[in-house]
C-alpha positions in Angstrom: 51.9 -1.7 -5.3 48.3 -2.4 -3.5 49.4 0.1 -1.3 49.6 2.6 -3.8 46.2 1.8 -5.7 44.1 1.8 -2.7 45.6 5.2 -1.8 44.9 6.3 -5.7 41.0 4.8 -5.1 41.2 6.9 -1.7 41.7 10.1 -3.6 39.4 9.2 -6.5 36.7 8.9 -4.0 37.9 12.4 -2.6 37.6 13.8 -5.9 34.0 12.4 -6.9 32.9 13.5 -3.5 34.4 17.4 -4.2 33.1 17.2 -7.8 29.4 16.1 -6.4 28.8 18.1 -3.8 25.2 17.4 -1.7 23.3 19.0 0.7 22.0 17.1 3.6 19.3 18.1 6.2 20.4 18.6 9.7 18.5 18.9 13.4 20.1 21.5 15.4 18.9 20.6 18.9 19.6 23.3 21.5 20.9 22.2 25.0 18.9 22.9 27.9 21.5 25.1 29.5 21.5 27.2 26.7 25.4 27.0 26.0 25.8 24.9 23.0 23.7 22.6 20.0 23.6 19.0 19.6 23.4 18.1 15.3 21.9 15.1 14.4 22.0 14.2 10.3 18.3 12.1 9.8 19.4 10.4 6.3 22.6 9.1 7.8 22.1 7.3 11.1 24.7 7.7 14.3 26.1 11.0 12.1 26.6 13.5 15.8 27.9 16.0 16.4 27.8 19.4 18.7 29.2 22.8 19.1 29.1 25.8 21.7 27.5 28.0 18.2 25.4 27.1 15.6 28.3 28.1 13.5 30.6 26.1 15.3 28.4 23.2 15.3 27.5 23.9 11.6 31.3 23.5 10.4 31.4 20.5 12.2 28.5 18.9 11.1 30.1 19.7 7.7 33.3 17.6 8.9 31.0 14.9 10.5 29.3 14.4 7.5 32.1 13.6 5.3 33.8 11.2 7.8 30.6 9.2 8.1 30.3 9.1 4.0 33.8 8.2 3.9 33.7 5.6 6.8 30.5 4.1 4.7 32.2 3.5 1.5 35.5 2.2 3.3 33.0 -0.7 4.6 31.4 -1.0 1.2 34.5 -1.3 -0.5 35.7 -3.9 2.2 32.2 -5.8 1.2 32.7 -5.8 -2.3 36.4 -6.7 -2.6 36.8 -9.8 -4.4 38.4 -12.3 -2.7 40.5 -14.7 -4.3 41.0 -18.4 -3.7 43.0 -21.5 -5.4 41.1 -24.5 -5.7 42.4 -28.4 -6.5 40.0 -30.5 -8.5 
């Protein structure tokens, strides 16, 4: 049963995040050698990612970007899960 409503919160998240969608700002840095981009996301720290094209590292700044949002609320959630506890008196 717990199971089953964390996987039903899971998807409501996914829905709420497909219903809202955002636009972030990224840095496409260009590698020295010329053969591929380094994308750093400024509003969400340690978000990286790179790709031989600016397309190719576009699409997966895209999928970056959701698995950082999705990592963030996972550790939210985790912090604002009450916790439970039996106490004699």
């Amino acid at each position: 049963m717990a199971i089953w409503r964390r996987q039903q919160k899971k998807e409501s998240l996914y829905h709420r995040r497909v219903m809202s969608k955002r636009s972030y700002t990224v840095v496409l840095d260009p590698w020295p050698e010329g053969n591929g981009y380094t994308i750093t996301v400024p509003v969400l720290p340690g978000c990286v990612t790179q790709g031989k094209t600016k397309k190719e590292a576009l699409e997966r700044a895209v999928e970056a970007i959701r698995c950082h949002i999705e990592g963030l609320e996972e550790v939210l959630e985790e912090q604002i899960r009450p916790t439970l506890a039996i106490v004699e008196v």
